[in-house]
Structures are given as C-alpha cells and as structure tokens.
C-alpha atoms as a printed R data frame, in Angstrom:
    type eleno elety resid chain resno       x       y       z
1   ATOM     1    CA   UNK     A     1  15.349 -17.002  16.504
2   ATOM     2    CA   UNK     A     2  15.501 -13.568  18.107
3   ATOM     3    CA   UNK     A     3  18.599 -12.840  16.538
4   ATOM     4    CA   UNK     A     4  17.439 -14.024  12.680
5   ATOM     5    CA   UNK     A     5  14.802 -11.582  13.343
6   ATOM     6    CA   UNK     A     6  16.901  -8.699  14.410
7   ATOM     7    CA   UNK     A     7  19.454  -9.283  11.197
8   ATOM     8    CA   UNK     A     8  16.356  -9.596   8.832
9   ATOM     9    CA   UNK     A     9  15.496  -6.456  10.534
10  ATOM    10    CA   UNK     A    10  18.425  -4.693  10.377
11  ATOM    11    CA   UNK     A    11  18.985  -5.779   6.566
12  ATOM    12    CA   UNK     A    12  15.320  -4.308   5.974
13  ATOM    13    CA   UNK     A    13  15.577  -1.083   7.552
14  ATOM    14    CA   UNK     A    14  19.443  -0.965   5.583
15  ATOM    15    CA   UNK     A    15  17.734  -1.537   1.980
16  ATOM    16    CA   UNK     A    16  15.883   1.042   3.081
17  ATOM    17    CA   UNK     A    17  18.077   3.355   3.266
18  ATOM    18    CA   UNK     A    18  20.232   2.943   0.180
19  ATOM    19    CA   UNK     A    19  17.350   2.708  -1.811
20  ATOM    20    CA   UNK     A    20  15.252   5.537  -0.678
21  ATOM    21    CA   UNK     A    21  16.580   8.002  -3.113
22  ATOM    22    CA   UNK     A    22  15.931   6.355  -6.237
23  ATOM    23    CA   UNK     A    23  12.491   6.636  -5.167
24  ATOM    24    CA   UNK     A    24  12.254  10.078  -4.505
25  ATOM    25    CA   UNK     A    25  12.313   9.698  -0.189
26  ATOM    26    CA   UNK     A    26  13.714  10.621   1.837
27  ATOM    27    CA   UNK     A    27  13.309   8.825   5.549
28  ATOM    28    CA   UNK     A    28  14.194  10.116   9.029
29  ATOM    29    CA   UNK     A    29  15.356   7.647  11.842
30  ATOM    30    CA   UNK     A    30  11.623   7.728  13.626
31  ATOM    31    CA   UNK     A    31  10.028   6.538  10.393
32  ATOM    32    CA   UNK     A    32  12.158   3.835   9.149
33  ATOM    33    CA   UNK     A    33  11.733   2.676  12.746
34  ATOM    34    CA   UNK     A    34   7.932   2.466  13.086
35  ATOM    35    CA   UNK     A    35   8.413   0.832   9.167
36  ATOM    36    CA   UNK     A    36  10.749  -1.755  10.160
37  ATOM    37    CA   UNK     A    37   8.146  -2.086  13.157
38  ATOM    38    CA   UNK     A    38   5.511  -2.749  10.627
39  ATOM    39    CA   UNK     A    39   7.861  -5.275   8.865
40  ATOM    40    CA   UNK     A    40   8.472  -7.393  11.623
41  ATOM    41    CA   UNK     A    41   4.800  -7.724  12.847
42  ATOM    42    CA   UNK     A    42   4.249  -8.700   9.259
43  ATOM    43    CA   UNK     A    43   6.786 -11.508   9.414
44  ATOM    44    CA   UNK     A    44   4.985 -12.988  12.344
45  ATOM    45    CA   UNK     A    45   1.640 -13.263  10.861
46  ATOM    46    CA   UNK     A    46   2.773 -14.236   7.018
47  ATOM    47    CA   UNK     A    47   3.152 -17.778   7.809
48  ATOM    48    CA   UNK     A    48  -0.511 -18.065   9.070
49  ATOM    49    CA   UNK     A    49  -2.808 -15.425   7.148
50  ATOM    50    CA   UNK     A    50   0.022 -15.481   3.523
51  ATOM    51    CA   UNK     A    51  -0.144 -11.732   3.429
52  ATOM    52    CA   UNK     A    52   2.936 -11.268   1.047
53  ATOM    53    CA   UNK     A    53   4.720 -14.007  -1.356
54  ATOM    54    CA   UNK     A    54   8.349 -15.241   0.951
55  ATOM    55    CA   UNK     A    55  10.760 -12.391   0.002
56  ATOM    56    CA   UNK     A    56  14.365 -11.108   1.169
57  ATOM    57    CA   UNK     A    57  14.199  -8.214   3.434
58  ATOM    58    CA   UNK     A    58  15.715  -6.402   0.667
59  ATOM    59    CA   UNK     A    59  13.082  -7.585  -1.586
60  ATOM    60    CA   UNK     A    60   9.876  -6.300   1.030
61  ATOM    61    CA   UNK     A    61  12.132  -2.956   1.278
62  ATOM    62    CA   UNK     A    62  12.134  -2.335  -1.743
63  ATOM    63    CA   UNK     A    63   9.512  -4.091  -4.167
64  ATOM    64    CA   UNK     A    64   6.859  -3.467  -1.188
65  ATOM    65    CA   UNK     A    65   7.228  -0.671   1.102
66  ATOM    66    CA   UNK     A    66   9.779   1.871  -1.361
67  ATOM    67    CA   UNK     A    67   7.371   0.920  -4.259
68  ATOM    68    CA   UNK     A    68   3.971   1.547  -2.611
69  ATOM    69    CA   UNK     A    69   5.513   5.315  -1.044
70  ATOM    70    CA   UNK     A    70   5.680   5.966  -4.775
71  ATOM    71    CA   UNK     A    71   2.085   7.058  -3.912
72  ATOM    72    CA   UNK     A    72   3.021  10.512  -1.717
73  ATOM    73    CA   UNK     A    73   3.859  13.103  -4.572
74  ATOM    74    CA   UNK     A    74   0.673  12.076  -5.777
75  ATOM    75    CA   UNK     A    75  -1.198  12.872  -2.264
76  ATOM    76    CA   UNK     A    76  -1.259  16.309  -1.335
77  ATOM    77    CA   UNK     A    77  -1.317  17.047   2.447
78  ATOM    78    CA   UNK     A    78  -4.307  15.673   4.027
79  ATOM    79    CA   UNK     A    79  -5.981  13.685   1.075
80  ATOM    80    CA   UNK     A    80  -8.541  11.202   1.629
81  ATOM    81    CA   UNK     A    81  -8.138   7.840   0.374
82  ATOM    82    CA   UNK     A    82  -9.504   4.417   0.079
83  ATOM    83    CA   UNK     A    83  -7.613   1.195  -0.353
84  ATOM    84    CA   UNK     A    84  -9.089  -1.630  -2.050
85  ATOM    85    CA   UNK     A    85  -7.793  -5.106  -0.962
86  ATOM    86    CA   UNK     A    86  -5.257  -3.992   1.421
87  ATOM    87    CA   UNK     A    87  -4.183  -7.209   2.393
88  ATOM    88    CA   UNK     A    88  -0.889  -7.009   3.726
89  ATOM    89    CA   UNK     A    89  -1.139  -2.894   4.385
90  ATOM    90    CA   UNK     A    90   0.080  -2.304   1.189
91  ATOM    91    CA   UNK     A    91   0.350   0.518  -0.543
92  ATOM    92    CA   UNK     A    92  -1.126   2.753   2.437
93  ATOM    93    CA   UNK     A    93  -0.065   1.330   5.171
94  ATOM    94    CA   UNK     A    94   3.917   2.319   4.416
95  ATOM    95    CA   UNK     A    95   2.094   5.944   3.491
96  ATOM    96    CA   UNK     A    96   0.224   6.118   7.056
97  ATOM    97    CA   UNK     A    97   3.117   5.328   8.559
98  ATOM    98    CA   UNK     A    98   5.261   8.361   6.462
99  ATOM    99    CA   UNK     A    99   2.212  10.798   6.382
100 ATOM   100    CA   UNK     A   100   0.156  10.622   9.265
101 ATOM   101    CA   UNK     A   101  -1.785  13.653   7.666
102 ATOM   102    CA   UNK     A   102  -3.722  11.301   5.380
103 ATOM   103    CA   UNK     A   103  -7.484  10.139   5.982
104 ATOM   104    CA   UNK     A   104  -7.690   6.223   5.105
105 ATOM   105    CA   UNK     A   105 -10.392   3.740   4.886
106 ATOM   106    CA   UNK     A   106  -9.188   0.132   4.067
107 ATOM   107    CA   UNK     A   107 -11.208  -1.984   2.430
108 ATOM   108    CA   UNK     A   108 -10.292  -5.754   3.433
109 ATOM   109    CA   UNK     A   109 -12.789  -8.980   2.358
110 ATOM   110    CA   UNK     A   110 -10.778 -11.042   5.090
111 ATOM   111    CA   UNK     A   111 -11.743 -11.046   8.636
112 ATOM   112    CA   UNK     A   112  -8.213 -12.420   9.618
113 ATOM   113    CA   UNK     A   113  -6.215  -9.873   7.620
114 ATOM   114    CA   UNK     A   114  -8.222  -7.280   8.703
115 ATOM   115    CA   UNK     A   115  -7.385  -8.177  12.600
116 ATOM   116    CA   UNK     A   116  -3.893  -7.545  11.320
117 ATOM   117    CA   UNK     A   117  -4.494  -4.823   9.503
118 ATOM   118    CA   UNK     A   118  -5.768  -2.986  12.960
119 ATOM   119    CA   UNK     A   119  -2.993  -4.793  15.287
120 ATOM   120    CA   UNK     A   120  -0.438  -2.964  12.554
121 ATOM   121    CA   UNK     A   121  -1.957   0.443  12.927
122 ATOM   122    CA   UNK     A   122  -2.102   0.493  16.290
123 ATOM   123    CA   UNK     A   123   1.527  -1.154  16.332
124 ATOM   124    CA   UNK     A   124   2.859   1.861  14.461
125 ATOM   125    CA   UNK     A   125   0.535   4.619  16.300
126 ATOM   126    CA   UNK     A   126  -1.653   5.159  13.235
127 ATOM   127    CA   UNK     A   127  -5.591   5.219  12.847
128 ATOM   128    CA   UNK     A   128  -7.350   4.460   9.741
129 ATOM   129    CA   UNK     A   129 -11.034   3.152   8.677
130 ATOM   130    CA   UNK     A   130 -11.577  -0.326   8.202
131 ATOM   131    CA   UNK     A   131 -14.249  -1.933   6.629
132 ATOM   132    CA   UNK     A   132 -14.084  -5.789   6.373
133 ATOM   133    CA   UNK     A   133 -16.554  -6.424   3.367
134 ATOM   134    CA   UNK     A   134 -15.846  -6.505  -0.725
135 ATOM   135    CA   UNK     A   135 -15.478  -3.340  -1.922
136 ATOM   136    CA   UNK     A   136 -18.333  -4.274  -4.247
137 ATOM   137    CA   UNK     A   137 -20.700  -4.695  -1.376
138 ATOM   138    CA   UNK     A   138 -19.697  -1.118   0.101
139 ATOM   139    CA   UNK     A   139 -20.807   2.186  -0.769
140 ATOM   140    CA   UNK     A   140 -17.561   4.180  -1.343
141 ATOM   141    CA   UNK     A   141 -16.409   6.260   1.185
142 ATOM   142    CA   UNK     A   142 -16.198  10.521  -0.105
143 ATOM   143    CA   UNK     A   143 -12.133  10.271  -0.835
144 ATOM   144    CA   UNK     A   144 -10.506  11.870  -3.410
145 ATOM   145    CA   UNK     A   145  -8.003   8.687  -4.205
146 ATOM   146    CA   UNK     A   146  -8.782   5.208  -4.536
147 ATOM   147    CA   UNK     A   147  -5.471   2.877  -4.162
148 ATOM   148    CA   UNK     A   148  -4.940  -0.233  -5.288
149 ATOM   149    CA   UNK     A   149  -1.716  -3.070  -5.692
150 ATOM   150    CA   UNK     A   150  -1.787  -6.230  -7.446
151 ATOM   151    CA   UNK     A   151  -4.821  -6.025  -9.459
152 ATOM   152    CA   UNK     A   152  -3.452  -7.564 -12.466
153 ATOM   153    CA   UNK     A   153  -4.829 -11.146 -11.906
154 ATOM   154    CA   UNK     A   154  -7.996  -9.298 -10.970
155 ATOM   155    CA   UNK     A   155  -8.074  -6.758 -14.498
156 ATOM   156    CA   UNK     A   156 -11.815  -7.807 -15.150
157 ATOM   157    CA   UNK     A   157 -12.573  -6.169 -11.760
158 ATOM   158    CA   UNK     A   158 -10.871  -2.685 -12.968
159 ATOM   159    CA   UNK     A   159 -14.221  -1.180 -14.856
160 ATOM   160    CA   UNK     A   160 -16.147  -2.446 -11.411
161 ATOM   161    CA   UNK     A   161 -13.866  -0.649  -9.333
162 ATOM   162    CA   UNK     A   162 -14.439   2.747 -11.687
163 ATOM   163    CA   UNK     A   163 -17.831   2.588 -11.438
164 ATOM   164    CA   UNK     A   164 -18.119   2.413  -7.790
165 ATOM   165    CA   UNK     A   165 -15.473   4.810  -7.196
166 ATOM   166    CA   UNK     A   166 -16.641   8.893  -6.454
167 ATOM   167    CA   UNK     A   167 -16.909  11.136  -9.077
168 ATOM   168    CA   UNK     A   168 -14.172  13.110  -9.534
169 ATOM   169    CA   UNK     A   169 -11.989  11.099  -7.543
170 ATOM   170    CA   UNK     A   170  -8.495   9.892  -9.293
171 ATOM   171    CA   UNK     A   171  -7.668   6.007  -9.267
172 ATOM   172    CA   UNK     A   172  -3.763   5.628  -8.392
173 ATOM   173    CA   UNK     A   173  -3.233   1.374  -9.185
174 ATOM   174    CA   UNK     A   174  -0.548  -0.570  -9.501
175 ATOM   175    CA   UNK     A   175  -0.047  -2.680 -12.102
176 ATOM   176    CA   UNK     A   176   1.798  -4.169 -15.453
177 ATOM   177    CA   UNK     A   177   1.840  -3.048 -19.180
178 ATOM   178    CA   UNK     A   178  -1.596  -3.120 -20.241
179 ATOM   179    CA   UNK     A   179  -3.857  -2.754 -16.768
180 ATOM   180    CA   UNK     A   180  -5.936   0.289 -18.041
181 ATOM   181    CA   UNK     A   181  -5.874   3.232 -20.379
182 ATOM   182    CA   UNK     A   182  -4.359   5.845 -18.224
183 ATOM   183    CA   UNK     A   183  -1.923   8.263 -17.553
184 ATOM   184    CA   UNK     A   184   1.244   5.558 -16.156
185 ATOM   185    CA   UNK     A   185   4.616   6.081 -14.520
186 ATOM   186    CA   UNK     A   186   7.299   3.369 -14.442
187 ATOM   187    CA   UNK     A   187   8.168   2.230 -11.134
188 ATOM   188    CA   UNK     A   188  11.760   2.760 -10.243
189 ATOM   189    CA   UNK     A   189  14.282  -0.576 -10.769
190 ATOM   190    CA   UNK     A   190  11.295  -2.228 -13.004
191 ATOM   191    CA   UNK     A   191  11.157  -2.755 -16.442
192 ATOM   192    CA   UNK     A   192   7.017  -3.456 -16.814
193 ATOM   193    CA   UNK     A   193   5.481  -2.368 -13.435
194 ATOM   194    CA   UNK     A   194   3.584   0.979 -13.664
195 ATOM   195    CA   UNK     A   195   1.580   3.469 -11.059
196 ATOM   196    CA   UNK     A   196  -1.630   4.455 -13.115
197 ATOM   197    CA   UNK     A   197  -3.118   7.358 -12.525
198 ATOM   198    CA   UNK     A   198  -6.748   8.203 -13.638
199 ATOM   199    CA   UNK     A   199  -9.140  10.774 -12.592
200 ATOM   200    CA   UNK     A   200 -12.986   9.173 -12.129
201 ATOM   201    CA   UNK     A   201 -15.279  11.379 -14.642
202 ATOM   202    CA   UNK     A   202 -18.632  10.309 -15.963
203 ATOM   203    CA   UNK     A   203 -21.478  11.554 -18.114
C-alpha cells in the first residue's frame, strides 16, 4: 500500500513538473514537495469526505493543482482573498502553498471538509481563515478577490455571490463557456474551461 502511494506520488509531483510551463510556473523542489504533501493527505480523506471526482495523479496535477495556480498573475503580492466552497482546497489551497504572502479566508458549508481543510494547512505550514457556514449566511470578509471552482452546476448562485461580494473587489471563477459576462481566459490544455475575471462595481 505504502509503495502505491509513493508511485502515485512520485507520478504527481512528475506531471508536475513537465507541465508547469505551459501554465506559466515555475516550481522549486520545496514547493512541489509541500504540494505533493497536500496531495497525499488528500488521497487519504477522498474516500470518506469525496473531496475530488477519482482521477490519475496526472489528472489532480494538472486539471487541479496547475489549473487552480492559474490564479497568481492575477494576485499581486499580499492580496486578500476569499474562497467560496473550497471543498477540496481548491483553487487556494495550491496558491497558499506557492505564495505564502496571500491573506485567505475559506468559506466551507461542511464541517467534515472543513476539519480537512485545517489538517491540510497545518500539514503544509500554512494559515488561513476558515469559516464553516454558507457563504450566503456570512458577511464577506474586506478582500480584494473572491475565488471560486466548479460553479457551473451552481450558475443560479453567480448573481448571489456578486451581490454579497465587496465593492470593488474582482471575482476570479472558474468555469465553462457561458458562466458570466466577463472578461475570460482559456485555461491551458482545455478547449471550454475559462478563468473569469470581473471587478465587483455597483450603483
């Protein structure tokens, strides 16, 4: 068992890096270490709390972790952020993980996820916010970014999740074709995935 773990492992932190710079990253050893930390822990809890859909390491590499770091150029250097439905960690747990300068709050409905969620911070020496409630039920937090993955079986939620965000903060969600009106940028190695980008402005 050990040694299934250590292969998925190595093939994980390998996808890694041969992928990396089609994403615009660039990894050093210490990081894709504390990721592929973060990858196994996440292996142990998915059969009891579901937190991804089964994948290939080479899948998680890329589709999960590569895909949500899509997020940094959009971050400048000590940006606050909230993540709605983080779930799994995903998008910002990858970007805590590469950027320890950012300020998160993660927003998790679960009470079991969000044990994981704080056994995976402290498992990659990060520190984040979490609140366990529905983001509807919350006031926001004062960020500048609101993150977001996998909202397109939740679209009617989208002009919710505007209105309760700051003013003047900018929504970065990920998403297919049609998920909002918005300034979008393909994801690399997808044909119909998009990050969306869209400053909060009212009145």
């Amino acid at each position: 068992m050990l040694l299934v773990m250590q292969n998925e492992l190595d093939r994980f932190e390998s996808a890694l890096r041969s992928n990396m710079s089609a994403y615009g990253i660039d990894l050093d050893r210490e990081t894709l270490a504390r990721l592929g930390t973060y990858y196994s822990l996440l292996m142990r809890w998915n059969d009891r709390l579901h937190l991804v859909a089964p994948c290939s390491p080479e899948e998680f590499a890329t589709r999960h972790v590569l895909e949500s770091l899509i997020l940094l150029e959009h971050l400048p250097p000590g940006a606050t952020v909230a993540d709605v439905g983080s779930g799994a960690g995903l998008p910002i747990l990858p970007c805590l993980i590469v950027r320890p300068d950012l300020q998160a709050t993660l927003i998790e409905s679960s009470q079991k996820k969000t044990v994981f969620l704080r056994e995976a911070l402290s498992a990659v020496d990060r520190q984040a916010t979490i609140i366990t409630r529905r983001f509807e039920e919350t006031e926001a937090p004062p960020v500048k970014f609101v993150t977001s993955r996998a909202l397109d079986r939740f679209s009617p939620q989208i002009p919710v999740l505007k209105a309760w965000a700051p003013e003047g903060a900018t929504l970065l969600l990920f998403g297919g074709e049609k998920l909002l009106d918005a300034e979008r940028f393909l994801i690399p190695g997808s044909e119909k995935r998009y990050l969306y980008v869209k400053r909060v402005l009212r009145g």
